[in-house]
BALOBA-1460 file (C-alpha; in Angstrom, 3 decimals):
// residues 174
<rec num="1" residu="x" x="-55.237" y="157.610" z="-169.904"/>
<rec num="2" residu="x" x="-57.949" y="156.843" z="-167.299"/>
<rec num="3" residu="x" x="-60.546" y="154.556" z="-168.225"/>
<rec num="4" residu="x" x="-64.212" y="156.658" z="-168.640"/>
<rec num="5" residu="x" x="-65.365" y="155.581" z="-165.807"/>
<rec num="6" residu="x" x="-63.192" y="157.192" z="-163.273"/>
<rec num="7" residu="x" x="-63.478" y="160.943" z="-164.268"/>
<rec num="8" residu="x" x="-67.202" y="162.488" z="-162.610"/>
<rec num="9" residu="x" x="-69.004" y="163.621" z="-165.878"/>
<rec num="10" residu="x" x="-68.089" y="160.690" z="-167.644"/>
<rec num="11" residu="x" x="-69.391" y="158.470" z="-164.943"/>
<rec num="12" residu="x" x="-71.916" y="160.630" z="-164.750"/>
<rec num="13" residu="x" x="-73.029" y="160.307" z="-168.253"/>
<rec num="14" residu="x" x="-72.835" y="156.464" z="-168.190"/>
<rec num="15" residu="x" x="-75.030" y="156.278" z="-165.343"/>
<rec num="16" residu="x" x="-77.923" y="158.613" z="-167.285"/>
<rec num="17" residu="x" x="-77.384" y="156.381" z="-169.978"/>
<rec num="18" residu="x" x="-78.171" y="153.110" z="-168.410"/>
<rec num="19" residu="x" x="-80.231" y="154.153" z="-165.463"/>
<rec num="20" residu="x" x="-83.294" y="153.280" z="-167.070"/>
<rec num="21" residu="x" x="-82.067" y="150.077" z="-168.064"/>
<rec num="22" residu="x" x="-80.629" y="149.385" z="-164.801"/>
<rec num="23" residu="x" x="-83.642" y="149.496" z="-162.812"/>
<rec num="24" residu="x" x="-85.922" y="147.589" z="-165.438"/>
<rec num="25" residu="x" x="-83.296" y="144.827" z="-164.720"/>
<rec num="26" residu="x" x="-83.409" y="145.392" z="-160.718"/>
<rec num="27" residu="x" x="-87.352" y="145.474" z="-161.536"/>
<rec num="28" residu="x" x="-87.496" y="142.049" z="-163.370"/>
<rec num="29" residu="x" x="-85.091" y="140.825" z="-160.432"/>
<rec num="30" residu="x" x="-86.839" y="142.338" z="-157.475"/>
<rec num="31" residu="x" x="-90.281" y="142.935" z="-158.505"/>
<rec num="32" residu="x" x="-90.727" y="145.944" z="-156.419"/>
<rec num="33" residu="x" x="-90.485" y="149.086" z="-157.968"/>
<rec num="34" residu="x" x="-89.439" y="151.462" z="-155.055"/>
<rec num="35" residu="x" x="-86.677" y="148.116" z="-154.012"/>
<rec num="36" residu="x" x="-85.831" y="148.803" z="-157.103"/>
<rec num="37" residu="x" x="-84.968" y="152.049" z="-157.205"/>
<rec num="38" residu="x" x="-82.899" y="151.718" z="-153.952"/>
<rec num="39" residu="x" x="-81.095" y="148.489" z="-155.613"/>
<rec num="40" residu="x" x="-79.997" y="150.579" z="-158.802"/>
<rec num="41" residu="x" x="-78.775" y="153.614" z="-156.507"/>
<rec num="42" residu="x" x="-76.965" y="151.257" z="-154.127"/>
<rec num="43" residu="x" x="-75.319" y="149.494" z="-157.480"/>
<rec num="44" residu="x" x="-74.615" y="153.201" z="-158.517"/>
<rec num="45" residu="x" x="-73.195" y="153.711" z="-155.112"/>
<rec num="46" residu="x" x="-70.974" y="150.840" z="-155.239"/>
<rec num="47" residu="x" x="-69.745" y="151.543" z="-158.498"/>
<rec num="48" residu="x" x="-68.936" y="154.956" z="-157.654"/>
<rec num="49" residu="x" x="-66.468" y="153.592" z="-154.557"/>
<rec num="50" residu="x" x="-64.894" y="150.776" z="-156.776"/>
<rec num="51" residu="x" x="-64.620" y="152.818" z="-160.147"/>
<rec num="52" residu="x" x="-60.468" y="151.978" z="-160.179"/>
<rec num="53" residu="x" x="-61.567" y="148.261" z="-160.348"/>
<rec num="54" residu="x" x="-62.801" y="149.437" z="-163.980"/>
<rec num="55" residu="x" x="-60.107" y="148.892" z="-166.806"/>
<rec num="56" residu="x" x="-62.086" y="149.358" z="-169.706"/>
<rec num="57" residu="x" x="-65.054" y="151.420" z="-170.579"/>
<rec num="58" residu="x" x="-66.454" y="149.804" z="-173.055"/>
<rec num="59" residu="x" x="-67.268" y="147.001" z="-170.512"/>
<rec num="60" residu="x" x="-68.974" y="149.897" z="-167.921"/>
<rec num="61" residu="x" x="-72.258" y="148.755" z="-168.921"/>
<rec num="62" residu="x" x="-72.136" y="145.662" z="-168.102"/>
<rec num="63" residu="x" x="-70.306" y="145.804" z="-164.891"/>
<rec num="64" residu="x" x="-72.959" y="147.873" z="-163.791"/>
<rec num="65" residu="x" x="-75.297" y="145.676" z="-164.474"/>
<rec num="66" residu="x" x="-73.251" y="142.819" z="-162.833"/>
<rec num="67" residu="x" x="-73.271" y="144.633" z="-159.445"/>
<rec num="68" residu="x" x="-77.328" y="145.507" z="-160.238"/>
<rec num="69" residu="x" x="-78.051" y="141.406" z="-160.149"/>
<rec num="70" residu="x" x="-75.191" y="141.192" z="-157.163"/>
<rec num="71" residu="x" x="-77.245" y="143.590" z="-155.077"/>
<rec num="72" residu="x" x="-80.417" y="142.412" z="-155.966"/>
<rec num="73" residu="x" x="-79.923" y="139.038" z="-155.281"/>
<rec num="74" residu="x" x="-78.784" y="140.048" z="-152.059"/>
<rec num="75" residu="x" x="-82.292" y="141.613" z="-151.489"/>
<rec num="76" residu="x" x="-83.934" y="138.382" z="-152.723"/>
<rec num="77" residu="x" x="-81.780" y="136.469" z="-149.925"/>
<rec num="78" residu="x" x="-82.174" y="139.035" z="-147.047"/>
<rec num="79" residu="x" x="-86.411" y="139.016" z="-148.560"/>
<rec num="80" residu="x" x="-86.613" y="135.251" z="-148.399"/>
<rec num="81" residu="x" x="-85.182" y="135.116" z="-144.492"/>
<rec num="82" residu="x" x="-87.466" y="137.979" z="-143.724"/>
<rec num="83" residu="x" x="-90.334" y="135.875" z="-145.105"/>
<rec num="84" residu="x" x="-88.941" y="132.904" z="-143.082"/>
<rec num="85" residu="x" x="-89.336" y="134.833" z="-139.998"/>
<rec num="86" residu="x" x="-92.497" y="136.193" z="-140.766"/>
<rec num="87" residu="x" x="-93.844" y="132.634" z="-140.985"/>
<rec num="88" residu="x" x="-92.689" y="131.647" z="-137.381"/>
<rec num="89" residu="x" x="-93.534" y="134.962" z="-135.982"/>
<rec num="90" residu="x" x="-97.166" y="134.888" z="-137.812"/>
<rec num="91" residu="x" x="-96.009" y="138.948" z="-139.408"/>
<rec num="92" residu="x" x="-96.352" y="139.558" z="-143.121"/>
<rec num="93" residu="x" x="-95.150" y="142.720" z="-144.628"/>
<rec num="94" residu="x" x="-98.121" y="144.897" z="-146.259"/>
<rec num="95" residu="x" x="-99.245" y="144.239" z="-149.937"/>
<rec num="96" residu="x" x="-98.248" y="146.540" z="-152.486"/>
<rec num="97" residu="x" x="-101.037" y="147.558" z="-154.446"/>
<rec num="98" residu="x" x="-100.535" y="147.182" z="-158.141"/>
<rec num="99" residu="x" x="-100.637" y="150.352" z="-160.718"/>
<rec num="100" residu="x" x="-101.642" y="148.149" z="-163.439"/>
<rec num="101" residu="x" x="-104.076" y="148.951" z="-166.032"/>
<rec num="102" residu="x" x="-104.594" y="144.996" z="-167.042"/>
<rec num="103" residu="x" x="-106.049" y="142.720" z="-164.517"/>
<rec num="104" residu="x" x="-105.276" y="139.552" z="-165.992"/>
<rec num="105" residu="x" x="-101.421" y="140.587" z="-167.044"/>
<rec num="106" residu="x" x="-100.945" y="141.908" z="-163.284"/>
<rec num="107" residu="x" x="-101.921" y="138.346" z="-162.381"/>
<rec num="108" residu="x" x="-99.742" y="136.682" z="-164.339"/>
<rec num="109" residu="x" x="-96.876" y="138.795" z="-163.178"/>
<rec num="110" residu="x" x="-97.831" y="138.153" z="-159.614"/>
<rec num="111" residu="x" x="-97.838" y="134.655" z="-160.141"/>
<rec num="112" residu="x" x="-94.584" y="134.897" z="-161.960"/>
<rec num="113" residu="x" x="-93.014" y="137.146" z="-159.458"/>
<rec num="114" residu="x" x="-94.264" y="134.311" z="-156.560"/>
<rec num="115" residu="x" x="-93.114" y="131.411" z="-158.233"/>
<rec num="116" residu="x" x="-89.589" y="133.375" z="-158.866"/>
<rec num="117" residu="x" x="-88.989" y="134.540" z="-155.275"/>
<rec num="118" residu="x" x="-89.543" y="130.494" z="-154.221"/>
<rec num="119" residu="x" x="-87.103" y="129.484" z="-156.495"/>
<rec num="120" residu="x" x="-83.594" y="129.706" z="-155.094"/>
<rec num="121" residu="x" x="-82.078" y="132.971" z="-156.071"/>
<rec num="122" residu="x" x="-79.450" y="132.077" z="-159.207"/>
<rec num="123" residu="x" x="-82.421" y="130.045" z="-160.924"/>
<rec num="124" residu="x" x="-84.856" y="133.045" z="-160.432"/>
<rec num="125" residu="x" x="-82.281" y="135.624" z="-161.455"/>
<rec num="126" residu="x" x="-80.780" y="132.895" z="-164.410"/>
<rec num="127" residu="x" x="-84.852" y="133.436" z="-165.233"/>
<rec num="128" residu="x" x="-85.351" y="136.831" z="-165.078"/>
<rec num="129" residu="x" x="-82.289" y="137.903" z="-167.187"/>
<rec num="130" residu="x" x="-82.780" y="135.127" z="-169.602"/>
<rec num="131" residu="x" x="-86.139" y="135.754" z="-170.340"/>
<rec num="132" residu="x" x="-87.631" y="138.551" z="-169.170"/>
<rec num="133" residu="x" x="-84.805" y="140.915" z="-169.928"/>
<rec num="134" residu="x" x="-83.983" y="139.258" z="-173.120"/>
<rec num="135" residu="x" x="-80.197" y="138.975" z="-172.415"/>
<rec num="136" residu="x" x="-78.481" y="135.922" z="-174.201"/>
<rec num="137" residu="x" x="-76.971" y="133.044" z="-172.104"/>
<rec num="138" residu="x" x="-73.580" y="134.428" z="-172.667"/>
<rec num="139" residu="x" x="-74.533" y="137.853" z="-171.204"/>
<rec num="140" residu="x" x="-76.341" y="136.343" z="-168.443"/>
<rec num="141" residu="x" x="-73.281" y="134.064" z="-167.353"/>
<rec num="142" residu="x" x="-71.210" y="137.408" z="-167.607"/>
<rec num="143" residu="x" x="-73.562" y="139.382" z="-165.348"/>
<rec num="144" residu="x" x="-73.901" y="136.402" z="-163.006"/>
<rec num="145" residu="x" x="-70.363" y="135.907" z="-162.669"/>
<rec num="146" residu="x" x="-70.795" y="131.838" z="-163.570"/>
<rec num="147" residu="x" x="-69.953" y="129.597" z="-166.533"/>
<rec num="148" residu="x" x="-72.411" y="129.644" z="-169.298"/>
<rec num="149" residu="x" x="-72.993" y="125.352" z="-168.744"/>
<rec num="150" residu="x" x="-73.874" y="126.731" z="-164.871"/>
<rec num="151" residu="x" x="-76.462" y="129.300" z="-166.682"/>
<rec num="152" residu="x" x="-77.947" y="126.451" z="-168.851"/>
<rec num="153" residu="x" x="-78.703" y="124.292" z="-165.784"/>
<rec num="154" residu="x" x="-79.955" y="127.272" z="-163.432"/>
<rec num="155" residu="x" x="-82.401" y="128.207" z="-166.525"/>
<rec num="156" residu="x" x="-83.675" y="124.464" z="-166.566"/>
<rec num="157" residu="x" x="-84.186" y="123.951" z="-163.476"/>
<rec num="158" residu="x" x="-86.139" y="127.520" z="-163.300"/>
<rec num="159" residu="x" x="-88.613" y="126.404" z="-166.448"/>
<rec num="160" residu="x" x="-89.491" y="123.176" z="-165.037"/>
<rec num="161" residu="x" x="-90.115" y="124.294" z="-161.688"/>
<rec num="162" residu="x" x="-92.614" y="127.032" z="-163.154"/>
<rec num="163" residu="x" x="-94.246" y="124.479" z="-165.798"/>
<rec num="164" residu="x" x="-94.492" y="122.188" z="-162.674"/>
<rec num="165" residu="x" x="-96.426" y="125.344" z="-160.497"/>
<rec num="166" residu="x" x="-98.382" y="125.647" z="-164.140"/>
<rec num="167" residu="x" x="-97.014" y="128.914" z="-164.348"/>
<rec num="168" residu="x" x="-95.589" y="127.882" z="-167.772"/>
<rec num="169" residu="x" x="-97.162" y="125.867" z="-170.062"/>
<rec num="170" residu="x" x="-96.297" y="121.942" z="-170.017"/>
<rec num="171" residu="x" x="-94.512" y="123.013" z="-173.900"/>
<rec num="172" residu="x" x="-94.246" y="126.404" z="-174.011"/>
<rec num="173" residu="x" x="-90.734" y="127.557" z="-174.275"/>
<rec num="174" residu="x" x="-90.212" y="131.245" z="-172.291"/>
């Protein structure tokens, strides 16, 4: 029997399911919410072509979710070159104006969001999984596609660079 995955409806129904999901992760990741949006549908995309590669359901979730961080850390490395060139050529791409109700929470998350996309890409998406999505170290290592020690040291590295930009606390724990 075919895992769940491969027939249309019950792919389908696995994307409805974890849509939502999918792009708060590519959210937390990307911190754009029209990048997104095209991060989750190129994940859904890719999963679509490579559905055979899926031997059991029960793990559909979170293989969706690994190619979600595999895409959008992609988009954080082709974001950081584009930023590199902007520098030299003196071009910065246009602000996105924030839909935020709460000043001083939008600030934070811009300064969050700023320190994360300076930090290389495994520490900032180590962070974002860890502690923003709430996934355990285990998960995050699974979704990563790295050894749980390899987590541990990307997630250290991540919280002291913040607390050293004072983004976190000198002793607050995220």
């Amino acid at each position: 029997m075919a895992p769940p995955a491969h027939r249309l409806d019950d792919f389908e129904a696995l994307v409805l399911r974890e849509r939502s999901r999918l792009e708060r992760l590519a959210r937390r990741l990307v911190w754009d919410d029209e990048e997104a949006k095209d991060v989750v549908q190129s994940a859904i995309t890719l999963a679509w072509q490579r559905r055979d590669q899926l031997t059991d359901g029960a793990a559909a979730p979170g293989w969706l979710r690994r190619i979600v961080v595999h895409r959008a850390m992609s988009v954080l490395r082709r974001r950081r070159l584009w930023n590199g060139f902007a520098k030299i050529l003196f071009v910065a791409p246009e602000p996105i104006e924030s839909v935020e109700a709460d000043a001083e929470r939008h600030a934070h998350q811009v300064q969050l969001a700023t320190a994360l996309e300076q930090l290389p890409a495994r520490q900032s998406a180590a962070f974002s999984l860890r502690y923003l999505e709430g996934l355990s170290v285990d998960e995050v290592a699974h979704a990563m596609a790295i050894d749980r020690g390899t987590v541990r040291v990307h997630l250290q590295r991540a919280v002291n660079a913040l607390r050293e930009r004072q983004i976190l606390p000198p002793t607050e724990q995220p």
